[in-house]
C-alpha positions as CSV (number, residue, x, y, z in Angstrom):
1,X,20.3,15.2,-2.5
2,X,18.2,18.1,-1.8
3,X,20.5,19.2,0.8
4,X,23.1,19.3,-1.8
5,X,20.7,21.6,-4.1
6,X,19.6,23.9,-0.8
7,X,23.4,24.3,-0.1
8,X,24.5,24.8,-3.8
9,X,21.3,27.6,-4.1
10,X,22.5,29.1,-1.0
11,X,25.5,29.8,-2.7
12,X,24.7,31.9,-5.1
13,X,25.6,35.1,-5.5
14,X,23.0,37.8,-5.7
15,X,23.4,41.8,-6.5
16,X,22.5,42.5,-2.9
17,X,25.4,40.2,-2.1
18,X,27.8,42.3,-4.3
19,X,26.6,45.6,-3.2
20,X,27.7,44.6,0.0
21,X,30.3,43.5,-0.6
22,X,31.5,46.0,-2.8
23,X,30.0,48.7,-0.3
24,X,32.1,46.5,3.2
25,X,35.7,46.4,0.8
26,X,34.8,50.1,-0.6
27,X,34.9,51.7,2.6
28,X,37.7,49.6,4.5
29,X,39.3,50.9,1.0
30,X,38.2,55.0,1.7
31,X,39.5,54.6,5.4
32,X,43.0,53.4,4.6
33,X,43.5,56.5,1.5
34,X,41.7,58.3,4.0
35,X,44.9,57.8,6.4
36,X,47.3,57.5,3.7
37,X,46.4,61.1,2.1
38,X,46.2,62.4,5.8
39,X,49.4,61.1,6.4
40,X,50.9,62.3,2.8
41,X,49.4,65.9,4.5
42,X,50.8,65.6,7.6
43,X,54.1,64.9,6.0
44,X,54.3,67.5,3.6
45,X,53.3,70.3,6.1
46,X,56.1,68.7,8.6
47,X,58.5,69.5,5.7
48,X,57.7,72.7,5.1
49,X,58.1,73.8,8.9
50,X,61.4,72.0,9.0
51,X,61.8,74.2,5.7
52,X,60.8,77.5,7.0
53,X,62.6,76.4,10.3
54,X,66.0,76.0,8.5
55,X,65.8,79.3,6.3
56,X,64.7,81.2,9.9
57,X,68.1,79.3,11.7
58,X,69.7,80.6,8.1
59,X,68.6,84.1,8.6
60,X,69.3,84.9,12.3
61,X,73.1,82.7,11.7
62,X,73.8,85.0,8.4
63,X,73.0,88.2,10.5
64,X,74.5,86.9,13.8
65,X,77.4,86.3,11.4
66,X,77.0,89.7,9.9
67,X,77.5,91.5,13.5
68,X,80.2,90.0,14.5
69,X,82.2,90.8,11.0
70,X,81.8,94.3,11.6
71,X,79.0,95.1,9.8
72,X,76.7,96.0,12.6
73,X,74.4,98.5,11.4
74,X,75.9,98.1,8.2
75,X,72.9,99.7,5.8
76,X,70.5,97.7,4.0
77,X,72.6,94.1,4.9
78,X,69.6,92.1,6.9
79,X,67.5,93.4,3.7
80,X,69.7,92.2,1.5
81,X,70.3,88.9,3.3
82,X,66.4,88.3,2.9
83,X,66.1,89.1,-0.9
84,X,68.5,86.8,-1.8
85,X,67.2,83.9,0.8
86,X,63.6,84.3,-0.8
87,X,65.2,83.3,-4.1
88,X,65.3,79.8,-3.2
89,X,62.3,77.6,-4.8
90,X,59.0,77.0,-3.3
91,X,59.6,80.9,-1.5
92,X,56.5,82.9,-2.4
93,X,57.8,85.8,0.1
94,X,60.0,86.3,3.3
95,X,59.2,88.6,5.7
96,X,59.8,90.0,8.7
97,X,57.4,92.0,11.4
98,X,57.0,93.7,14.2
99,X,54.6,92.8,16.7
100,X,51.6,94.7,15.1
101,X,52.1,93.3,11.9
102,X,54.0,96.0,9.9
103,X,56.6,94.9,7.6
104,X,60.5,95.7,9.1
105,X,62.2,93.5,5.9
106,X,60.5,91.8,2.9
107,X,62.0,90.1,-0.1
108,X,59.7,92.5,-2.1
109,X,61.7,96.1,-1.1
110,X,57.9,98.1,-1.6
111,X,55.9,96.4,0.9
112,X,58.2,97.5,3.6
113,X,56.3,100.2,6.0
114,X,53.0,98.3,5.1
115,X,51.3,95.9,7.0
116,X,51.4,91.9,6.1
117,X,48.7,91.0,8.8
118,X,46.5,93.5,11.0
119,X,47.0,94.1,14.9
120,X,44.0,91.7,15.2
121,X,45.4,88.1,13.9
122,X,48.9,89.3,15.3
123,X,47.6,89.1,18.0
124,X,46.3,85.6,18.2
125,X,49.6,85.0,16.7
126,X,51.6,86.1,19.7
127,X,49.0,84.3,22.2
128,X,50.8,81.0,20.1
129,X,54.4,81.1,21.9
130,X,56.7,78.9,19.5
131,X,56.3,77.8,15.7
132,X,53.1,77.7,13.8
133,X,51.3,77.6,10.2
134,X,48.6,77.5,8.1
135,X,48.0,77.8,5.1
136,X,47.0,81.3,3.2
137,X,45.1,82.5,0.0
138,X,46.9,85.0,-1.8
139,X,45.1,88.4,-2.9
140,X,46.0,86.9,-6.6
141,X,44.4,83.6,-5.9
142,X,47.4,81.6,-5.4
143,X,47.7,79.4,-1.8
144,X,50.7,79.4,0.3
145,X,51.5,77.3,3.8
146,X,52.5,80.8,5.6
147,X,55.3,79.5,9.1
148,X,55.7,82.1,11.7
149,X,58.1,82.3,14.6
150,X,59.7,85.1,16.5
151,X,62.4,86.1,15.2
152,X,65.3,87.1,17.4
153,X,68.7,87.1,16.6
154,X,70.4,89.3,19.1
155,X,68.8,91.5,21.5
156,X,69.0,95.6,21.1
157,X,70.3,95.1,17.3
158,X,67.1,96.0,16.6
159,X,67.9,100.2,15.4
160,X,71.0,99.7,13.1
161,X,69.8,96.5,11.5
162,X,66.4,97.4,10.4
163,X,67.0,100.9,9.7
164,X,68.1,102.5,5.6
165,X,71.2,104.4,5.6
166,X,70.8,108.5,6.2
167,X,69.5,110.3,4.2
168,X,66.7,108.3,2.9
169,X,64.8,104.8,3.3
170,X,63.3,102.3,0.9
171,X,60.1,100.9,-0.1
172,X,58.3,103.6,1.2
173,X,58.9,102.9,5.2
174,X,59.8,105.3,7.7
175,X,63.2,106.6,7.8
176,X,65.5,107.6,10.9
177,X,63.2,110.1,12.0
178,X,60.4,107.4,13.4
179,X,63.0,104.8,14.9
180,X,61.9,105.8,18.4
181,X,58.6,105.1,18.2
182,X,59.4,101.5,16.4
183,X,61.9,101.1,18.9
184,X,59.3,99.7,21.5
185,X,58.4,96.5,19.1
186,X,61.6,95.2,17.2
187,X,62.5,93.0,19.9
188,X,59.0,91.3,19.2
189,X,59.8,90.7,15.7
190,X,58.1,87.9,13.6
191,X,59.5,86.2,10.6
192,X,56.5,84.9,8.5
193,X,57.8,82.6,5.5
194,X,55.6,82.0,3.0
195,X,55.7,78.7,0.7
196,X,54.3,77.4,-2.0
197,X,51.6,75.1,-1.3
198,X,51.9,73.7,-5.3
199,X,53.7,70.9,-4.2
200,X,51.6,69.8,-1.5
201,X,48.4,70.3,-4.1
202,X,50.6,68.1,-6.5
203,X,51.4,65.5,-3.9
204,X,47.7,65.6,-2.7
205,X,46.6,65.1,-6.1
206,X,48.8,62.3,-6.8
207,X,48.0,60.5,-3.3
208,X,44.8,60.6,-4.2
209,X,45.3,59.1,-7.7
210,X,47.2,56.6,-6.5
211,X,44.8,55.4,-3.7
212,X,41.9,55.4,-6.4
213,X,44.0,53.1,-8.3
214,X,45.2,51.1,-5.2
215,X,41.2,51.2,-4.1
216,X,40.3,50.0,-7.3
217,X,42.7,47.0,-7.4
218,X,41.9,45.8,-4.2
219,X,38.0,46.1,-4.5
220,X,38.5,43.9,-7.8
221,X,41.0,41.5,-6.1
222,X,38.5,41.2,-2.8
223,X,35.8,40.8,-5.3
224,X,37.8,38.3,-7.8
225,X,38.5,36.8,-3.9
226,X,35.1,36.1,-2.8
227,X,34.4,35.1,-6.4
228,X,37.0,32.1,-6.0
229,X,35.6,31.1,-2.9
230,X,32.5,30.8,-4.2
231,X,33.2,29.1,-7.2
232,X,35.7,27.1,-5.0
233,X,33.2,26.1,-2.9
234,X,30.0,25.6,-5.6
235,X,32.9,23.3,-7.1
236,X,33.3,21.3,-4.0
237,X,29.4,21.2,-3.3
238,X,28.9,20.0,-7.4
239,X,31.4,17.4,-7.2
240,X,29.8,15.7,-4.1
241,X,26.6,16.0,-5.1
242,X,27.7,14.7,-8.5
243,X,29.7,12.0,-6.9
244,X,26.6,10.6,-4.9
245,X,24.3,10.8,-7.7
246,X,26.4,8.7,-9.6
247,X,27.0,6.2,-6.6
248,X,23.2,6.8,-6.2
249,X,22.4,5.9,-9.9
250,X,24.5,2.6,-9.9
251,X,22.9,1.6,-7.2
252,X,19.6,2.1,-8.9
253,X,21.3,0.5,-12.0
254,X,22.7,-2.2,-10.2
255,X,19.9,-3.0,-7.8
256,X,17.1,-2.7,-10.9
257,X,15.2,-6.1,-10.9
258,X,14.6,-5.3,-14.9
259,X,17.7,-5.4,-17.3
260,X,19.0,-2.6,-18.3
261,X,21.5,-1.7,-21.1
262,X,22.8,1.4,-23.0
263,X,24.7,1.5,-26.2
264,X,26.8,4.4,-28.0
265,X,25.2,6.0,-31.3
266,X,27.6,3.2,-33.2
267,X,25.7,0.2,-31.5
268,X,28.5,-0.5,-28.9
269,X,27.5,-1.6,-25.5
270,X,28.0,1.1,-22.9
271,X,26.7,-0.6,-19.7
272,X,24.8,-3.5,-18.6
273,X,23.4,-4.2,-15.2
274,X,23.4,-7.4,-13.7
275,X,20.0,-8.9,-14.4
276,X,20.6,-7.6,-18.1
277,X,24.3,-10.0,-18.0
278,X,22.3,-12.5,-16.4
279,X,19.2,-12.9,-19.4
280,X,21.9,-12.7,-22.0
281,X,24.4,-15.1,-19.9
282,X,27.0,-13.1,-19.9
283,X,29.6,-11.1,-17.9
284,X,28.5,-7.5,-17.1
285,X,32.4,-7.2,-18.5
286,X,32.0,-9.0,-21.5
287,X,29.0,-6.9,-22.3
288,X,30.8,-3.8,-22.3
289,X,32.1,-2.4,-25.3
290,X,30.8,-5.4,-27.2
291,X,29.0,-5.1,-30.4
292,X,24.7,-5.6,-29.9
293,X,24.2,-7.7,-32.6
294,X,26.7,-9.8,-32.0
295,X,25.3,-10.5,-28.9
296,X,22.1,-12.3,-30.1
297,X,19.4,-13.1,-28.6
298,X,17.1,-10.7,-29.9
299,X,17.0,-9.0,-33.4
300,X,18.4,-6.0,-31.7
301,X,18.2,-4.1,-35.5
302,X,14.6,-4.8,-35.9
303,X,14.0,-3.5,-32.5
304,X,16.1,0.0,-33.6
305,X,14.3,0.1,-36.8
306,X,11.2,0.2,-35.2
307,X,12.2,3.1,-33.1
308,X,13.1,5.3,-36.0
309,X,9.0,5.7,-36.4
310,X,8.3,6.5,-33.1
311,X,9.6,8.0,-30.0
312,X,9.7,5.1,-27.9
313,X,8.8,1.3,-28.1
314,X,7.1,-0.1,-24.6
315,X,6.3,-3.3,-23.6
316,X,6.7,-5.3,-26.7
317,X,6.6,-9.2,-26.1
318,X,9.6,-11.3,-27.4
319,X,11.6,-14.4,-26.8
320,X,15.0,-14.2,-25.5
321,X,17.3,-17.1,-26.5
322,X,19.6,-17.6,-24.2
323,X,23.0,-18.8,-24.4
324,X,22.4,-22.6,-22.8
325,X,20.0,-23.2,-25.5
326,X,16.3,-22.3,-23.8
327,X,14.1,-19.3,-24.4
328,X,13.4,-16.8,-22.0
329,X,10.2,-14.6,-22.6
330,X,10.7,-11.0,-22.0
331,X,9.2,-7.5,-22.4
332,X,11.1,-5.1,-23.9
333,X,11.0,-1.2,-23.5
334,X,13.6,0.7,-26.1
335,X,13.9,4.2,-26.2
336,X,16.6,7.0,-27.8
337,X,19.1,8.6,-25.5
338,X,19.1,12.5,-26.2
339,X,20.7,15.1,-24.8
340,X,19.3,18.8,-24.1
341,X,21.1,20.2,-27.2
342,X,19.2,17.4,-29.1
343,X,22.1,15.3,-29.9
344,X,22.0,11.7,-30.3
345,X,24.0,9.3,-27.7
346,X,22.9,6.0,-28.1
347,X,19.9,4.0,-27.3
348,X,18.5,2.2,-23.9
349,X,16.9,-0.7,-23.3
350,X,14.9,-2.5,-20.6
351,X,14.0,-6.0,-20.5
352,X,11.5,-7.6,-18.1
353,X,11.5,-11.4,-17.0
354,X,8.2,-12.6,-17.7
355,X,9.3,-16.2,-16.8
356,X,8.3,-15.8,-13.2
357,X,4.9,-13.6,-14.8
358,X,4.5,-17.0,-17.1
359,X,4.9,-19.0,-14.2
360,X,2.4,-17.4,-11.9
361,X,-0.4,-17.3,-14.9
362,X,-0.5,-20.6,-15.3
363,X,-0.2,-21.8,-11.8
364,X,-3.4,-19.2,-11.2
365,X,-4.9,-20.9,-14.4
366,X,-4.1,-24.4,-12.8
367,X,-5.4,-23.4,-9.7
368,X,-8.6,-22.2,-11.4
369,X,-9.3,-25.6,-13.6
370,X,-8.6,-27.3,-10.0
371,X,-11.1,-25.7,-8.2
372,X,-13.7,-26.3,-10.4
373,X,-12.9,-30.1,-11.0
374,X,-12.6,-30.4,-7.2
375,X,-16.2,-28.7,-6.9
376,X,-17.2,-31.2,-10.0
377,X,-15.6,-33.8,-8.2
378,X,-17.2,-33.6,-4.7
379,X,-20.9,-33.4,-6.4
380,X,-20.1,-36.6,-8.6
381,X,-18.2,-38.7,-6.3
382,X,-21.3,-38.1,-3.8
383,X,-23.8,-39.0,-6.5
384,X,-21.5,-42.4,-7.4
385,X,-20.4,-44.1,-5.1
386,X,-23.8,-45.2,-3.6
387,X,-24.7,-46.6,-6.7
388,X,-21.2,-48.5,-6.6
389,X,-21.5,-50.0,-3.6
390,X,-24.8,-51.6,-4.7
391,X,-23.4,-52.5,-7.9
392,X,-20.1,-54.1,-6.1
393,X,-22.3,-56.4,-3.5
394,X,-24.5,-57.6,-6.0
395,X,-21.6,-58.4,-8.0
396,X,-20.0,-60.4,-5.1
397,X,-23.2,-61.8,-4.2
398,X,-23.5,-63.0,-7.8
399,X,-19.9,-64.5,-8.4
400,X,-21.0,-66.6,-5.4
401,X,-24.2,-68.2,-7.1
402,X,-22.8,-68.3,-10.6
403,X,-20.2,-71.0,-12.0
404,X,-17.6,-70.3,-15.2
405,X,-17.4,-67.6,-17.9
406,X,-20.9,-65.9,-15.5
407,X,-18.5,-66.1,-12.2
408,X,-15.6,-64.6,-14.3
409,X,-18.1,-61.4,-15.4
410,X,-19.1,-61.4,-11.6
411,X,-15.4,-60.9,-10.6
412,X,-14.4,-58.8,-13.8
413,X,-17.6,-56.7,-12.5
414,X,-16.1,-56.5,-8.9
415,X,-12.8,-55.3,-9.8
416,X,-14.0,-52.4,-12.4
417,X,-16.2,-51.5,-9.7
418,X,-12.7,-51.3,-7.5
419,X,-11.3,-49.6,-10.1
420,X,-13.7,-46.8,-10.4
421,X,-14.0,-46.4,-6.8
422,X,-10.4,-45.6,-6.4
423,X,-11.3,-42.8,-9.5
424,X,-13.4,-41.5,-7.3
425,X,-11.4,-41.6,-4.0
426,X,-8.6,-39.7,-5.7
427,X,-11.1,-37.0,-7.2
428,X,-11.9,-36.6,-3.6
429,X,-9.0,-36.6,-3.1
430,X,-7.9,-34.1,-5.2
431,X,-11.4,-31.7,-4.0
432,X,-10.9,-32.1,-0.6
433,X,-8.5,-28.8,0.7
434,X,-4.8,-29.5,1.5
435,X,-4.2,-30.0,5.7
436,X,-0.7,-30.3,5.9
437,X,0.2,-31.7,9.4
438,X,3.7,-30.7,9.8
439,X,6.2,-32.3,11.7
440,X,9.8,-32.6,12.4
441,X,11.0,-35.0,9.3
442,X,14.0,-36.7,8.1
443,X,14.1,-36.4,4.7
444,X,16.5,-39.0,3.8
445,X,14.4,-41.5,5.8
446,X,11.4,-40.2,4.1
447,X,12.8,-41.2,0.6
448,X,13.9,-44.9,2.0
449,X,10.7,-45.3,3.3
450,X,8.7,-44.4,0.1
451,X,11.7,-46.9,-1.8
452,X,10.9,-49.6,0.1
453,X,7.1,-49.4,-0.4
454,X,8.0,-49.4,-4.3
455,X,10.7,-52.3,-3.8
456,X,8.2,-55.4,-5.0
457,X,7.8,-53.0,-8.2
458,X,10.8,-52.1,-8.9
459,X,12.3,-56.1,-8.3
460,X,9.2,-57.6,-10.9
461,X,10.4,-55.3,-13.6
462,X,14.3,-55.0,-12.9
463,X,15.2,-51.9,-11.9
464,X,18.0,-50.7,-10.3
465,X,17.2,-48.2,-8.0
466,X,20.2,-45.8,-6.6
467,X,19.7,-43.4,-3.6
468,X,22.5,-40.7,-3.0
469,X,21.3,-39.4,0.9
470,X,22.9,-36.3,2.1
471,X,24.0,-37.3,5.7
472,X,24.5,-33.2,6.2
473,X,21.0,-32.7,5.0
474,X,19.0,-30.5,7.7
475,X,15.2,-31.5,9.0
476,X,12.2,-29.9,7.7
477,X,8.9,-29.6,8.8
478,X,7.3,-31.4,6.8
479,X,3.8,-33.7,6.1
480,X,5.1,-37.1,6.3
481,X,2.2,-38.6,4.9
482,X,1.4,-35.9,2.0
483,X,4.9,-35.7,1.0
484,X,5.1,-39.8,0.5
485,X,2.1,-39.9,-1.6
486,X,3.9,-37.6,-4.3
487,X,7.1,-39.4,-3.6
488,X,5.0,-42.5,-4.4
489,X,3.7,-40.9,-7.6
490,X,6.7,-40.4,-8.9
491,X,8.4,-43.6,-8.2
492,X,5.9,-45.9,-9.6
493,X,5.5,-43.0,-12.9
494,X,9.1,-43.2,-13.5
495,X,9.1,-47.4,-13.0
496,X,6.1,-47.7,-15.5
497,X,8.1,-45.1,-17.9
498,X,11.4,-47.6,-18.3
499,X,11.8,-50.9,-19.3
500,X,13.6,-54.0,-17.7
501,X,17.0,-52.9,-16.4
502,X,16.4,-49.2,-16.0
503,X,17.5,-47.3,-13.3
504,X,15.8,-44.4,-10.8
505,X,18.4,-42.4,-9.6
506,X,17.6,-40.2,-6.1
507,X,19.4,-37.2,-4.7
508,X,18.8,-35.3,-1.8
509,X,20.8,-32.0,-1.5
510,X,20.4,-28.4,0.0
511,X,20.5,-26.1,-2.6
512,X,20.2,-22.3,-1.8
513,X,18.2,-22.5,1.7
514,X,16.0,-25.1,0.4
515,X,15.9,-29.2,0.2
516,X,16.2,-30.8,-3.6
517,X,14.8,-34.0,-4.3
518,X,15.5,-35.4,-7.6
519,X,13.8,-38.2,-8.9
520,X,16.0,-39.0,-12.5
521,X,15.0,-42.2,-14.7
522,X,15.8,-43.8,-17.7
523,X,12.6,-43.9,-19.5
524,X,11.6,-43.2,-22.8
525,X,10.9,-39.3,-21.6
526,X,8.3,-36.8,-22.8
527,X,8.2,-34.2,-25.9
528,X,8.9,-30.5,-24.6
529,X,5.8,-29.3,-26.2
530,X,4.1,-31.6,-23.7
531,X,5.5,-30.5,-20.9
532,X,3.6,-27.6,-19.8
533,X,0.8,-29.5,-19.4
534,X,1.8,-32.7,-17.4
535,X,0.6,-31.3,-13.9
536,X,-3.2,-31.0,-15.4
537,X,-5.8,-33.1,-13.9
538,X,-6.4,-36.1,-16.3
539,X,-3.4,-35.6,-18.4
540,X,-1.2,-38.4,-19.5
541,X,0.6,-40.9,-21.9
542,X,-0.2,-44.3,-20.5
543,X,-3.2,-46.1,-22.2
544,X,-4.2,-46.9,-18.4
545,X,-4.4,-44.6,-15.4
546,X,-6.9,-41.4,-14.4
547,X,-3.8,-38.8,-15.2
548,X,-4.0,-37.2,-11.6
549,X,-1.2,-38.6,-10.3
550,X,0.9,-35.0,-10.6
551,X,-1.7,-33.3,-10.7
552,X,-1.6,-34.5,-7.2
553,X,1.6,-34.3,-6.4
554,X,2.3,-30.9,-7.4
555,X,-1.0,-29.8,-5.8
556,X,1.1,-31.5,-2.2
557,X,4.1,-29.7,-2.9
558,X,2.7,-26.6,-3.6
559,X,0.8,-27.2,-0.2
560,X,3.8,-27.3,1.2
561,X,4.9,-23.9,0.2
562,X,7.6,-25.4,-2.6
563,X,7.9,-25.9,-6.2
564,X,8.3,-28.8,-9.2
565,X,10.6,-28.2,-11.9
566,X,10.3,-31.4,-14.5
567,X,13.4,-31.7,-17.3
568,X,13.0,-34.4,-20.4
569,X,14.3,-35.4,-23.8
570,X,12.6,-37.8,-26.0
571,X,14.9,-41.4,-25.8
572,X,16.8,-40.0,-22.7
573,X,14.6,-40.1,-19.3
574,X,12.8,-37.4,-17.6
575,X,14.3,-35.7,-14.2
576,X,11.3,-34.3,-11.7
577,X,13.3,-31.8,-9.1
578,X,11.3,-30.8,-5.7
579,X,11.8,-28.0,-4.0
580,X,11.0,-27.9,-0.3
581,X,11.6,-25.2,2.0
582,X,13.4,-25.9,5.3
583,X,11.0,-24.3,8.0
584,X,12.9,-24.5,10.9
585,X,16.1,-26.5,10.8
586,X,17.1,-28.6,13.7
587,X,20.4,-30.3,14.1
């Protein structure tokens, strides 16, 4: 279980974990707009080359056209060819150079005869053989992607397609009279196109908006991701660990050696563990969903209403009556069921066994009496007997000299003396400590044995005597001797306790790992209230008799590591059952 919480804490998600997170899916986010603006760039300024590219291919096919039409020479028609191509949208200015940058033709008439670059940057331009761009600040402020590339329509056309008509020139530019010394550098003319860079700020600016928004959504989908997971996970991880606390919690329930039982706030049985069924004698699936007081056995409502004054009631003493009629004593602990919002759910409640507690107590009480008569017996058995045996010979020796009623005390003398001796034998008996001398012994010929000892008994007063042997019965190991004393006790009680044509009734059965002898008559049988007190030294019903006979007999079985249970109704016999463990069982 407190793997399941270390995992489960493990989980959880931290701001460092964001932030790194965020910080890992951020910049995977940056690279790809990163490349996707770069390419958006490197697309735009493809475009406009292939642009400028086309209106160049336009330019040198309108004046190639223009020559072979006839209108070579022709003044002012290249000029005019360029004005109208730089009318087209997204043309800032066309223009047309010779190598050291001054203007031959312009879609702005005035600039021709000026420079549009110094010698210097023409220069670097002519080192670049081919196409180029790049992109320009105009003087006003506005941006332009400026393409260059030589232009060259047909050679020596240079003169008559550059030059105004006689008698003047426009924009300003040197008329006929300078053509020779221009006449070096037209055939290195450059066409510089210059285009509006607008669009590509516009389509810049919207890339970028775009991959902020794309950025955005995927950082919250990669974080709504991982969040999933998680929670996907912490889900799994909570349900197991909820799953083996609850199988970990019935077992506990289940396995409890008190009983245990919750109800609902309306007094309904929720659940019951065995040992709870078992002291009520019922199902554990009878008790559920059954109603508390109706299962008796307790006043459950007292119980409650005691509750109502304090938190919790513990330990509290009562008897259980249980459903075959006997009592059961019990402890009970009751408590209120509350949840962390404060909200009543029912109540719980624990009962204990004290049977076995019972049990113990008195055997230890037993025990305790025992010891002391056994110490009280030793000392005054010692301090008799000597005494007795004086008092027996004299008593012989005297019914020997003496003749009628004096010979009759002598004897009468004699057998009290007996009598008293045999008191005395058994309280030794009874002091001395329990040597059991165990041996391999057949129980069923154990209880023949002991029958036939009783047999003169049992034929004087009439009773039939039935043995029911268990031929399937294992050996035990067993005092032979010890054991046929008690089985002696009982024999000649239970003959004593029935009148002429009785019957003792004997079973010997296995019963749960150990042997069961019962001894069943048809006496006149015993109060309950009397019962708990039977297996006292010097207890018993009969006007004659010392009242150690089971005292004895449950002090031998006890000895022997078992137990006497004794059952009996006034008018309808008693039933003494032994219990005697098997040791080890031979076939």
């Amino acid at each position: 279980m407190d793997t399941h919480k270390r995992n489960i804490a493990s989980l959880r998600i931290t701001p460092w974990l964001v932030a790194g997170l965020t910080i890992i899916l951020g910049l995977a986010v940056s690279v790809f707009a990163f490349h996707n603006i770069q390419r958006t760039r490197d697309h735009m300024i493809r475009n406009y080359l292939e642009h400028a590219e086309a209106l160049t291919w336009a330019l040198e096919a309108g004046t190639r056209i223009g020559m072979g039409r006839g209108m070579r020479g022709g003044p002012g028609y290249f000029q005019s060819l360029v004005e109208e191509t730089a009318k087209q949208n997204g043309i800032v200015y066309l223009a047309v150079t010779d190598g050291s940058g001054r203007i031959l033709a312009h879609n702005d008439p005035d600039r021709i005869g000026s420079n549009l670059h110094d010698p210097g940057p023409m220069a670097a331009l002519a080192a670049q053989a081919g196409q180029g761009g790049h992109f320009r600040t105009m003087p006003g402020g506005g941006k332009v992607f400026e393409v260059y590339k030589n232009f060259s329509p047909l050679p020596g056309v240079g003169r008559s397609m550059w030059c105004a008509p006689a008698g003047g020139h426009r924009g300003g530019g040197p008329g006929p009279e300078g053509a020779s010394a221009r006449e070096s550098g037209l055939d290195d003319a450059v066409i510089f196109v210059g285009l509006d860079a607008a669009s590509l700020d516009g389509a810049m600016a919207n890339e970028l908006r775009n991959s902020a928004i794309i950025a955005s959504l995927v950082v919250l989908m990669g974080l709504g991701g991982f969040a999933a997971l998680f929670w996907a996970q912490h889900y799994r991880l909570s349900s197991r660990l909820l799953r083996d606390t609850q199988a970990f919690a019935s077992e506990v329930v289940t396995c409890l050696p008190l009983g245990l039982l919750t109800t609902d706030p309306e007094g309904r049985v929720v659940l019951a563990n065995a040992m709870a069924a078992r002291l009520l004698g019922r199902g554990g699936e009878d008790l559920s969903g059954s109603d508390l007081q109706a299962l008796g056995g307790l006043d459950w409502s007292a119980f409650t209403a005691d509750l109502a004054a304090a938190d919790a009631v513990l330990e509290r003493e009562a008897t259980l009556d249980s459903r075959e009629g006997g009592t059961v004593p019990v402890s009970l602990s009751l408590s209120r069921i509350v949840n962390t919002d404060g909200q009543f759910l029912g109540h719980l409640f624990l009962l204990r066994d004290l049977g076995e507690l019972r049990r113990l107590q008195e055997q230890v009480r037993r025990n305790e009496r025992l010891t002391a008569l056994g110490s009280l017996a030793a000392g005054v058995a010692h301090e008799i007997r000597n005494p007795l045996s004086s008092i027996k010979g004299f008593a012989t020796y005297l019914s020997g000299k003496v003749q009628g009623q004096d010979q009759e005390a002598a004897r009468a003398m004699v057998q009290e003396t007996d009598r008293l001796n045999r008191v005395v034998t058994e309280l030794l008996e009874f002091a001395r400590p329990a040597r059991m001398q165990r041996k391999d012994v057949d129980v069923n010929q154990l209880v023949e044995r002991a029958l036939r000892l009783i047999r003169a008994d049992t034929e004087a007063k009439g009773i039939r005597v039935v043995f029911t042997p268990d031929k399937a019965l294992p050996h035990a190991l067993l005092d032979a001797e010890r054991l046929t004393q008690a089985l002696l006790n009982l024999f000649l009680n239970a003959v004593q306790a029935m009148d002429p044509g009785g019957v003792l009734h004997i079973t010997a059965v296995l019963e749960q790992g150990r042997i069961a002898l019962r001894i069943a008559d048809t006496g006149c049988g015993m109060p309950e209230d009397l019962l708990p007190g039977i297996f006292n030294p010097y207890f018993t019903t009969k006007t004659s008799g010392t009242g150690l006979g089971l005292a004895i007999v449950h002090r031998i079985i006890e000895a022997h590591g078992g137990e006497v249970k004794v059952e009996s109704r006034v008018g309808q016999g008693t039933v003494f059952t032994l219990l005697l463990p098997v040791g080890e069982v031979h076939p």
